[in-house]
C-alpha positions in Angstrom: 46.3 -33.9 -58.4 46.5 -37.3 -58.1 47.0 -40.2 -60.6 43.4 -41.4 -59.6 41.7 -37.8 -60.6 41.8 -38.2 -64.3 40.6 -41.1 -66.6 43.2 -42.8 -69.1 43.5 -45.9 -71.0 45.2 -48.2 -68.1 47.3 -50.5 -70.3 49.1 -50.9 -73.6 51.9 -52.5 -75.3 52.5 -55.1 -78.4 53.8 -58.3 -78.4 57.6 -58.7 -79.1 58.6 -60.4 -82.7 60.8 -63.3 -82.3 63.9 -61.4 -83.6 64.8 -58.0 -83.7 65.5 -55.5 -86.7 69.4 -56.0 -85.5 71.3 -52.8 -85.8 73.7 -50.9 -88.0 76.4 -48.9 -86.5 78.1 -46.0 -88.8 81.8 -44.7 -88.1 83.9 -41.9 -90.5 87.1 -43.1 -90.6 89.4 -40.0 -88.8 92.3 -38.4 -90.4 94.3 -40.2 -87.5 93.3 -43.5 -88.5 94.1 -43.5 -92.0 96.1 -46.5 -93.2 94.8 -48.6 -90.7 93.7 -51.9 -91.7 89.5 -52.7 -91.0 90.2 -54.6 -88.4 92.4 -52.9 -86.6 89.8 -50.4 -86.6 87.4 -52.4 -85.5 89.5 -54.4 -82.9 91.1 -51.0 -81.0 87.9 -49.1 -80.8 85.0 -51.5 -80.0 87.2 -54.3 -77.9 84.1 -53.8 -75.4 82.1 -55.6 -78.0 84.1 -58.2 -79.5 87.2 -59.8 -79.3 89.7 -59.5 -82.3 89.0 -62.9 -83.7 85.1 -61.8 -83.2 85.6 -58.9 -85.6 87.8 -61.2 -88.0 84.3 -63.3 -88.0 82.1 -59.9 -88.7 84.4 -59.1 -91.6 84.5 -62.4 -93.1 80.4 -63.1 -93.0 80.1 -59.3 -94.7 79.0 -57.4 -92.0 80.9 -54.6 -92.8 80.7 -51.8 -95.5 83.3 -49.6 -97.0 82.2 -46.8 -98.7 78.8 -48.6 -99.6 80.7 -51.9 -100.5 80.9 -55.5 -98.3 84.3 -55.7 -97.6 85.7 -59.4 -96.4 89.3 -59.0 -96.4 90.1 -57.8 -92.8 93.5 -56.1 -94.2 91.7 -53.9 -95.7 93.8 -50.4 -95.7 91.3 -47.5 -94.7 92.1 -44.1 -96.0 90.6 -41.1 -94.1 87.0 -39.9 -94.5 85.8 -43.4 -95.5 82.2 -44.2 -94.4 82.3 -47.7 -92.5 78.5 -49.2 -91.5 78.8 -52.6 -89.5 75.0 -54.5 -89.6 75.0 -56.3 -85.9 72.2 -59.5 -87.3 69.4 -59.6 -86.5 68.6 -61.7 -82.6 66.1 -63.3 -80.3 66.2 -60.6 -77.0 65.3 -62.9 -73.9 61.7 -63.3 -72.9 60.4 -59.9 -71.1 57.3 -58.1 -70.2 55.9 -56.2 -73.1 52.3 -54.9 -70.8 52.6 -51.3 -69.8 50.3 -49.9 -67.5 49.4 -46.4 -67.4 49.6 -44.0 -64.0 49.1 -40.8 -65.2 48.6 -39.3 -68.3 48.1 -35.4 -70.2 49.8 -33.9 -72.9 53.1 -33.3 -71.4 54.0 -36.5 -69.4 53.3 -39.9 -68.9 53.9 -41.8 -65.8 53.7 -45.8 -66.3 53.7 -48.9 -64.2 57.3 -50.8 -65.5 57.3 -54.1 -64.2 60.2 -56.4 -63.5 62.4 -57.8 -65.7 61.5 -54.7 -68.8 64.6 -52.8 -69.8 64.3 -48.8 -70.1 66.2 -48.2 -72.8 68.2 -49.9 -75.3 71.4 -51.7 -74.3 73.6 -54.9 -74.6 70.9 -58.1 -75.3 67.8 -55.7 -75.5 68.1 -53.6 -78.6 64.2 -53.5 -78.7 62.5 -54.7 -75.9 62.7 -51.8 -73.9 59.8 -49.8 -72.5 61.3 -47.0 -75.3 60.3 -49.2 -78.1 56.5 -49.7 -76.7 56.3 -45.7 -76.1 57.3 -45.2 -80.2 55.1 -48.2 -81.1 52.2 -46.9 -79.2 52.3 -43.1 -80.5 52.7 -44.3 -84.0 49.5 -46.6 -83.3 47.5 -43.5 -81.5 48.3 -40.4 -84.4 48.9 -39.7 -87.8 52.5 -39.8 -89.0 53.1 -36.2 -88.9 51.8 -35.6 -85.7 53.8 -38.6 -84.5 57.0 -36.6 -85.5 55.8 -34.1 -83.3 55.9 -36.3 -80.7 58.7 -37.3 -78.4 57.7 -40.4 -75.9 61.0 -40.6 -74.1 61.6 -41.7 -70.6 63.5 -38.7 -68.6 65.2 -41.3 -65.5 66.1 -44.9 -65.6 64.9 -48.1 -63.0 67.0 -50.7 -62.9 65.8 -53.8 -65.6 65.0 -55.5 -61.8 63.3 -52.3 -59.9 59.4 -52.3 -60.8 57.0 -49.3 -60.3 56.5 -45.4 -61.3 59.2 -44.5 -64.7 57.9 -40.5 -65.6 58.3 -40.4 -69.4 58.0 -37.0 -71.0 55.5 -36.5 -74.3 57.1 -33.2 -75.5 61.2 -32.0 -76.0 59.9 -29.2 -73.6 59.0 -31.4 -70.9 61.6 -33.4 -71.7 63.9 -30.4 -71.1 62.1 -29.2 -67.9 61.9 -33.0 -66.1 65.5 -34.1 -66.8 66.2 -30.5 -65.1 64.1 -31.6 -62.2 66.3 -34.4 -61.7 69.6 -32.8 -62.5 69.0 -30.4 -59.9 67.7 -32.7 -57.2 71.4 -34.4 -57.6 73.1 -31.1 -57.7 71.6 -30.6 -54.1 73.5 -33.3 -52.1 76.8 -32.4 -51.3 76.4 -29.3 -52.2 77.5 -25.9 -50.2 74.7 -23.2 -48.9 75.2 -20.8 -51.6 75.3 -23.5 -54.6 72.0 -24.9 -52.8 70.5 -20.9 -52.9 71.2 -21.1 -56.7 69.3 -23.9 -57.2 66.9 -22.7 -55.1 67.1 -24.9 -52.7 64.0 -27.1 -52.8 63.3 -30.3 -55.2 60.2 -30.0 -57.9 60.4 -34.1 -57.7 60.2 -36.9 -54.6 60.9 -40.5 -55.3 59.9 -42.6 -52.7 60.4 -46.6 -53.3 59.9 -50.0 -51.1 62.5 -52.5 -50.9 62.8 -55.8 -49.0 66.7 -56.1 -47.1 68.2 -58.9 -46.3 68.5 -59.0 -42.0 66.8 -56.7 -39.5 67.6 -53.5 -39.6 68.1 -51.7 -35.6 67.5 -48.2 -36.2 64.0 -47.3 -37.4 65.4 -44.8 -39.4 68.7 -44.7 -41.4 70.4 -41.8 -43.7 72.8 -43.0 -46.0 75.1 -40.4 -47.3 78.3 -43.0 -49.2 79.7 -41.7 -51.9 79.0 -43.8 -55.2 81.8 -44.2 -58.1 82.9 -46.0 -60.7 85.3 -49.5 -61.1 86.1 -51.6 -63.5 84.0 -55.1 -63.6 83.9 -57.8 -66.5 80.8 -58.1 -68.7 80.1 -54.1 -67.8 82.0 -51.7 -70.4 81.2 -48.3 -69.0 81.8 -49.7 -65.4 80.2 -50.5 -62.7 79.0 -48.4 -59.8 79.9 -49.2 -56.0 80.2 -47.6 -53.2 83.5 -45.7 -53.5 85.1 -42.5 -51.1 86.4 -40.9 -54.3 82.5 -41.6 -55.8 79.8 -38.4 -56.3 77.5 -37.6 -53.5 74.5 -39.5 -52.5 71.6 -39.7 -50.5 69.3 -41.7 -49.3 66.5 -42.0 -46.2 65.4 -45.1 -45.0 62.4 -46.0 -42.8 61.6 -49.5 -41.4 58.2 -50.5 -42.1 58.0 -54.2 -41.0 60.8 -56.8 -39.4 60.4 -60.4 -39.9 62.2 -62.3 -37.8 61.3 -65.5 -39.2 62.2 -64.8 -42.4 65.8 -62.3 -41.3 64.2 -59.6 -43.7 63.2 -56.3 -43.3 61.0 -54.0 -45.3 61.1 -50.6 -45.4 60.6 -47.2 -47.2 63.4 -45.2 -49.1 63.6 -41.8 -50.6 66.7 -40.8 -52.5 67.3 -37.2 -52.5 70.2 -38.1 -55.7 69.8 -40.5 -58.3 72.6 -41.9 -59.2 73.1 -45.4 -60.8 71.4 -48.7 -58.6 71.7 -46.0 -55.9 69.7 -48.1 -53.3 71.1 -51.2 -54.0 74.6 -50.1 -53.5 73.3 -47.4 -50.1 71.3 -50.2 -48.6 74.1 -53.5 -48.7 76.9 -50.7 -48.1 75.2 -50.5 -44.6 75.3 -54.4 -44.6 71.6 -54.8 -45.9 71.2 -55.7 -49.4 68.4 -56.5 -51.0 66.7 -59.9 -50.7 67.9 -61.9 -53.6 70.0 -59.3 -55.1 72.9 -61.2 -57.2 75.4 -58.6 -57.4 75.4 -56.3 -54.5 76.9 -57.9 -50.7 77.1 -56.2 -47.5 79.7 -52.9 -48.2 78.7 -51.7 -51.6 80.7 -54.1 -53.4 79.8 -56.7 -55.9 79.5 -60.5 -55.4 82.5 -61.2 -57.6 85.1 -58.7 -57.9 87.9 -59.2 -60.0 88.4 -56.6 -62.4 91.0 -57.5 -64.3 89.4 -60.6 -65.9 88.8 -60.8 -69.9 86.9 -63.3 -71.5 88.0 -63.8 -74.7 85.6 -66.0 -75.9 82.7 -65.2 -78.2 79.3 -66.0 -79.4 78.1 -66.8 -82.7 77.6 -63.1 -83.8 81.3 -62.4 -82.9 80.4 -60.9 -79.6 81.7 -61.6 -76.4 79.5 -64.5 -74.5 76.9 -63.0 -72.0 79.1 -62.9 -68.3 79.1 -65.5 -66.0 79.5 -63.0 -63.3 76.6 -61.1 -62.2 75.6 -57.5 -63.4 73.3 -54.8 -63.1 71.0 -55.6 -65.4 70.2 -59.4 -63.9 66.5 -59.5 -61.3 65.9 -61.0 -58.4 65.9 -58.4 -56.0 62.7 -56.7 -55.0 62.2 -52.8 -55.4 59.9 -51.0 -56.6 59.5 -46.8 -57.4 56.1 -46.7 -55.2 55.5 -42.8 -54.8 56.3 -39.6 -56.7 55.3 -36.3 -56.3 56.5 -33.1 -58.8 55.7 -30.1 -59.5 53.8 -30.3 -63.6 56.2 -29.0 -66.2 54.1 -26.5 -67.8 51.6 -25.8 -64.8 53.4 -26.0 -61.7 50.9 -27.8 -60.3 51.5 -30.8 -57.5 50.8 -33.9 -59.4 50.4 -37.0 -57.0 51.3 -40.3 -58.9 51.4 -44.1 -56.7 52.0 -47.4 -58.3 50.2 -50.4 -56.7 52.7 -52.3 -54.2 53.4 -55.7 -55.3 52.5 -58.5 -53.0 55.8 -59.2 -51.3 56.4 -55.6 -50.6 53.0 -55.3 -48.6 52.8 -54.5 -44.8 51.4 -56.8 -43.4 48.1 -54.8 -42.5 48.2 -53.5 -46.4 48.0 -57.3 -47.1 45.2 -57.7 -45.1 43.3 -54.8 -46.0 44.2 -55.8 -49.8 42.4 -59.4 -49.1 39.6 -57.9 -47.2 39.4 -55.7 -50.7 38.9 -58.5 -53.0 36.7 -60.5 -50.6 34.1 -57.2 -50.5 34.3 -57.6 -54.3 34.1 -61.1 -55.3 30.6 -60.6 -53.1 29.5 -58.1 -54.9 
């Protein structure tokens, strides 16, 4: 079944208030930690998100709770057991997309349309404006409040906050448990033996297929990527980031040229990833010296722009926090890719659902292009 069989409301989504709810983070003070002062806490387990003279300014504007009381004084001893809560203030996210438009839609699933520049889930600046948020927004909207706790909109795969096109988002916990499998299992594939690949049986109950626009002309009409993809330290990124690494997990990916332009030194083309781990086809694609056009981290090799990972910044922003990076990451746009196709197997059903998201302009052959203008001009006659 395709997304074009069955009728569905084709968009939705709320504006965004000008500041968030800000957030409030709860710790139990371990055995092990007792006698420690609050900002020693603070300082030696969330460096990643401020500096020590950042938490000194958290403690002293009362951001912090001990045992349901402010506490200023950042020599505060903590004994063992004590409940700590830290109330991140309220901010303006950056401007974003808040429009959702819908693919394909029953009880179990949801497949939307995610434009550029709209965040999957929460993280760093965007707290809220995340296509998560509009989901919960739009089932509380849709049903009563009980049946609403029944509900469980939740996104079961990540796109990049630059990569536009087809996120599958799961309405039940047992789809939910059944699609992340689908994925898990897909990755478990590459790389692995004959038997492991029997186990598993062998064949994928999901296809991504995605269009991307590379910097240079590709040779080969077809290219199968196989580098390994691992994790380095990088400024600005606190889990780490991903690059193409030997030691790295196994990936795949397939890519077919669709269109050169010589004019331009770019090169479209068509890739599915048979793994799907982190910016996978951003890292596969400059690893084999294409990166994406306008991509601002990745360069030919897998590598990012700026690599030095033993710089700190030290200074922070007016919450305490550590400034926003002036190196690139992940999460900045610019690039173009977009999830076009994806084919899986329902759920529940175990029927072959068919789901496409409309190419954006740039990403067009050039005969799509023209058939797309010869659409409209049929139209506007009409």
């Amino acid at each position: 079944m395709s997304n074009d069989s069955r009728t569905h409301p084709m968009v939705f989504g709320l504006p965004w208030p000008e500041l968030n709810d800000g957030i409030f983070y709860n710790d139990v003070v371990p055995h092990s930690d007792s006698g420690l002062t609050l900002v020693e806490f603070y300082s030696r387990k969330y460096k990643h998100s401020a500096p020590l003279q950042g938490w000194l300014q958290r403690i002293q504007n009362g951001q912090i709770s001990v045992d349901g009381r402010v506490v200023k004084d950042p020599n505060e001893i903590l004994g063992g057991d004590s409940i700590l809560v830290y109330h991140r203030l309220p901010w303006k996210e950056p401007d974003v997309p808040y429009l959702l438009e819908v693919l394909y839609e029953d009880d179990d699933l949801i497949a939307l349309n995610k434009p550029s520049g709209l965040q999957v889930l929460p993280g760093g600046l965007f707290q809220q404006r995340t296509v998560l948020t509009q989901l919960c927004w739009s089932i509380k909207k849709q049903n009563p409040p009980l049946k609403s706790q029944e509900s469980h909109p939740v996104p079961v795969h990540r796109l990049g906050r630059g990569t536009s096109g087809i996120l599958l988002c799961a309405k039940t916990r047992v789809s939910k448990t059944r699609l992340a499998a689908y994925f898990a299992d897909g990755t478990s594939l590459v790389g692995a033996n004959s038997n492991r690949k029997a186990e598993l049986g062998g064949t994928r109950k999901i296809s991504k297929i995605y269009r991307a626009l590379v910097t240079g002309i590709l040779d080969e009409d077809k290219v199968v990527i196989d580098q390994p993809i691992g994790i380095v330290r990088y400024p600005g990124v606190a889990k780490g980031l991903y690059v193409a690494s030997p030691s790295g997990k196994p990936a795949l990916s397939k890519v077919e040229v669709l269109e050169r332009d010589g004019k331009q030194n770019c090169t479209l083309v068509q890739v599915e990833i048979e793994s799907g781990r982190p910016h996978q086809i951003r890292i596969h694609l400059s690893f084999i010296g294409h990166p994406l056009l306008s991509d601002p981290l990745y360069i030919a090799g897998g590598q990012p722009r700026c690599f030095d990972s033993e710089i700190v910044e030290e200074s922070y922003a007016q919450d305490g926090g550590y400034l926003r990076p002036t190196n690139p990451v992940p999460g900045d746009c610019g690039y173009h890719l977009h999830a076009h196709r994806l084919v899986l197997s329902h759920p529940t059903t175990n029927e072959m659902i068919y789901i496409t998201a409309p190419l954006p302009s740039v990403l067009r052959t050039s005969s799509e292009a023209s058939s797309s203008s010869e659409s409209m001009s049929v139209s506007s006659a009409k």
